[in-house]
C-alpha positions as CSV (number, residue, x, y, z in Angstrom):
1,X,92.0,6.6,29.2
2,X,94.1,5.4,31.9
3,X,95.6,7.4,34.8
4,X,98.3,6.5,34.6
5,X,98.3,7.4,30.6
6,X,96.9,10.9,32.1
7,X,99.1,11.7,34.2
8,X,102.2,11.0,31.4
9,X,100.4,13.2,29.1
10,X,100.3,16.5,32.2
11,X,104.1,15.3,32.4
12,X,104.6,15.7,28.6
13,X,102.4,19.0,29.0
14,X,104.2,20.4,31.1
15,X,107.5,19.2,29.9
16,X,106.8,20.9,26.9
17,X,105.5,24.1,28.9
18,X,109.0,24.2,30.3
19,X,111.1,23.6,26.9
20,X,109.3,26.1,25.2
21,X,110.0,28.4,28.0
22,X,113.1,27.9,28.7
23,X,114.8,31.3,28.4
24,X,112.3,32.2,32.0
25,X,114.7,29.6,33.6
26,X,118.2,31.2,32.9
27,X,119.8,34.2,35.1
28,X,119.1,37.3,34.7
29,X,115.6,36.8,33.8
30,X,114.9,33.7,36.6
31,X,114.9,35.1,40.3
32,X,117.7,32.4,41.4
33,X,120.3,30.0,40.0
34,X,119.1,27.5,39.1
35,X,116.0,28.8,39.3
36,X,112.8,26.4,40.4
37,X,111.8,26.4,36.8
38,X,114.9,24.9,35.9
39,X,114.8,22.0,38.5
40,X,111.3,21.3,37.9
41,X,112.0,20.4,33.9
42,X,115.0,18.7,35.2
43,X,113.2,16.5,37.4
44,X,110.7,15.7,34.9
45,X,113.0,14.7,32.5
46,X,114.7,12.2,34.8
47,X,110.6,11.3,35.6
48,X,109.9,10.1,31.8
49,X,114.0,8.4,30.9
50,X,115.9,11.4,29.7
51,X,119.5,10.3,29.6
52,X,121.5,12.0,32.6
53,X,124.0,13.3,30.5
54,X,121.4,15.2,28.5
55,X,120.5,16.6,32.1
56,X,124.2,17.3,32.9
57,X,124.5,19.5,29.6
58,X,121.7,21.3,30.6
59,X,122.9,22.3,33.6
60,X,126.4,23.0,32.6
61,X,125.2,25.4,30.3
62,X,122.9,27.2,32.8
63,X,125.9,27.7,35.0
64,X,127.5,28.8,31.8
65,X,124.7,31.3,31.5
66,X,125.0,32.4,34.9
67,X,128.8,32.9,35.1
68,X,128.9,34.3,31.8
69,X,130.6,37.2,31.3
70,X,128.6,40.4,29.1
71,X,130.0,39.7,25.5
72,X,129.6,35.9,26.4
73,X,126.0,35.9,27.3
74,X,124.4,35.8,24.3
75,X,126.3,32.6,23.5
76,X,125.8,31.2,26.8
77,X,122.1,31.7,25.8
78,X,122.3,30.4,22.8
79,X,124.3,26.7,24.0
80,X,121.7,26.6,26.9
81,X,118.8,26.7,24.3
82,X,120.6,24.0,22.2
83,X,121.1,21.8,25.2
84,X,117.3,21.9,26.2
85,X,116.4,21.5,22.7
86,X,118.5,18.4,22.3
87,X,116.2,16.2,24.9
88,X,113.4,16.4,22.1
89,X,115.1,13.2,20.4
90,X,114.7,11.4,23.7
91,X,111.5,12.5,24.9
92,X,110.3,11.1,21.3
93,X,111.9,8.0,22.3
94,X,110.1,7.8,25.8
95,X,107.0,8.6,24.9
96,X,104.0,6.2,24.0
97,X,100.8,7.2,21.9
98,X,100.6,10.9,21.5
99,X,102.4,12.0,24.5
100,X,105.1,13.6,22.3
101,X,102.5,15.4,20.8
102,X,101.1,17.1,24.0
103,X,104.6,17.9,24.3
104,X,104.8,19.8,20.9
105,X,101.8,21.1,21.4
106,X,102.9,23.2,24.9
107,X,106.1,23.7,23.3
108,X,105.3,25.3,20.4
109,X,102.2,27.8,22.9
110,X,105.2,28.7,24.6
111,X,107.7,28.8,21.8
112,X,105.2,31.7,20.5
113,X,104.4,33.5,23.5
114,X,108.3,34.0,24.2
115,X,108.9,35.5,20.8
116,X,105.8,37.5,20.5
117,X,106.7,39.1,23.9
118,X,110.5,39.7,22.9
119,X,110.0,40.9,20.1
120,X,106.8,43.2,21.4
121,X,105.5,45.4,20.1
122,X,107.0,45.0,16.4
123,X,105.4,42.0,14.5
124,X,106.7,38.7,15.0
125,X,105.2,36.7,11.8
126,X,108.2,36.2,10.1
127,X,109.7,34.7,13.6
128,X,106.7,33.1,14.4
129,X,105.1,31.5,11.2
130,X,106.9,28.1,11.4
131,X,106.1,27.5,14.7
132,X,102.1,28.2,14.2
133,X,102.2,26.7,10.8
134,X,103.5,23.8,13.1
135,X,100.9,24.7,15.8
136,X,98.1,24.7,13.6
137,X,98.5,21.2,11.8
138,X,99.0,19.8,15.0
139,X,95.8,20.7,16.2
140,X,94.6,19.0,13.4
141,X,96.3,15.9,14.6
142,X,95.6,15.6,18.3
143,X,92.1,14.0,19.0
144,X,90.9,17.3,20.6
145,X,87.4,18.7,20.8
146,X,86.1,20.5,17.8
147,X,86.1,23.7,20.4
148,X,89.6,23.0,21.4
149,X,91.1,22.0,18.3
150,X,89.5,26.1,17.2
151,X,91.0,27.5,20.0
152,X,94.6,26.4,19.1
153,X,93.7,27.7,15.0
154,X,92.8,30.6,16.2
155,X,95.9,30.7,18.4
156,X,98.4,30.0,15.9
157,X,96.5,32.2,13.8
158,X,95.9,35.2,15.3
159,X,96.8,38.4,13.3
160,X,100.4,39.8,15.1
161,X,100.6,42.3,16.6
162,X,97.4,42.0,18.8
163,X,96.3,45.2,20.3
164,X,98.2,45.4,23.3
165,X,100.5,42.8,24.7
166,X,98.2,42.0,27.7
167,X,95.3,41.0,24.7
168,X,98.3,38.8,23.6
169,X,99.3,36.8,26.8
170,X,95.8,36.5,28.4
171,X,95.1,34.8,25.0
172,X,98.3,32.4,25.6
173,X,97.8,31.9,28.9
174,X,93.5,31.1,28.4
175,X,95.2,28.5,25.6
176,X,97.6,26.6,27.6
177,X,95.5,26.4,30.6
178,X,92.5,25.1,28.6
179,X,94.7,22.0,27.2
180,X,96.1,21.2,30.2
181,X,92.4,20.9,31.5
182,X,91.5,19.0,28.7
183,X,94.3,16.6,29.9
C-alpha cells in the first residue's frame, strides 16, 4: 500500500469519525462556534473534493443551530444533520478503492456510540440495529484481520445496554482507535 493511499484512507477515517459525530460539533454541546470539530471536518472535506457549496450548507446550518431560538433548535439540529449527511454522495464520488468504506466504517462506530449514549441508560436496539446490521456486514467486506474484523462483530453486536455506560464507550473508543491503527 502506498502512502499516499494511507494517508487518504486516515482522511476517510476520520472524515467518517467526524460525520458520525457530528452532533459533538454543534452549540450547546461544542465549547465554541464553530467549534474545532467542525472546522476540522470542513477542512477535510475541501482536502478529498467536497463541493464548496456542500461546505457552505453545512455551515449555514451550524450558525442556524447556534442562533437558533428554543422551539427552533431541534429543527436547526435536524437541517444541520441533513446537511452533513448530504456530503456522503460526494465523498463516494472522491473516493478510490475502499476509502468510502473506511469512511462507513467510522461513521457508522460513531453513529452508534452517539445513540447508545443519548439514549443511555434505556436500550437502544431498535435505534441502533440498522446501523450494526450495516456495521457488521461491512466488516465482512473490508480486507481486515481475522482479529479486527471480530472486534468490529462483536462491536456491532454487543448486547445493549452494557453494564454501565463507561463499559460501553471504553469499548467504542478501544474499536475506533484500533482501526485507525490498522490504517
Amino acid at each position: 500500500m502506498q502512502t499516499n493511499d494511507r494517508a487518504r484512507r486516515h482522511l476517510y477515517y476520520k472524515i467518517g469519525r467526524n460525520t458520525g459525530a457530528k452532533f459533538n460539533m454543534i452549540p450547546p454541546i461544542a465549547d465554541s462556534h464553530p467549534s474545532e470539530a467542525l472546522s476540522e471536518l470542513l477542512a477535510e472535506l475541501e482536502q478529498v473534493g467536497v463541493p464548496q457549496y456542500r461546505l457552505g450548507a453545512i455551515r449555514a446550518r451550524a450558525d442556524d443551530v447556534a442562533a437558533a431560538p428554543g422551539e427552533q433548535f431541534v429543527t436547526a439540529v435536524i437541517a444541520f444533520n441533513t446537511a452533513v449527511d448530504n456530503v456522503t454522495d460526494a465523498l463516494r464520488e472522491h473516493s478510490a478503492g475502499d476509502e468510502f468504506d473506511w469512511f462507513k466504517l467510522a461513521d457508522l462506530i460513531a453513529r452508534v456510540t452517539v445513540t447508545v449514549r443519548m439514549l443511555w441508560p434505556e436500550n437502544p436496539t431498535t435505534e441502533c440495529e440498522p446501523m450494526r446490521v450495516s456495521l457488521y456486514a461491512l466488516a465482512e467486506r473490508l480486507d481486515l484481520p481475522a482479529s479486527v474484523q471480530s472486534k468490529v462483530q462483536e462491536f456491532a453486536s454487543l448486547k445493549l445496554p452494557t453494564a454501565t455506560l463507561d463499559e460501553f464507550a471504553h469499548t467504542a473508543i478501544s474499536l475506533d482507535e484500533l482501526c485507525y491503527r490498522l490504517l
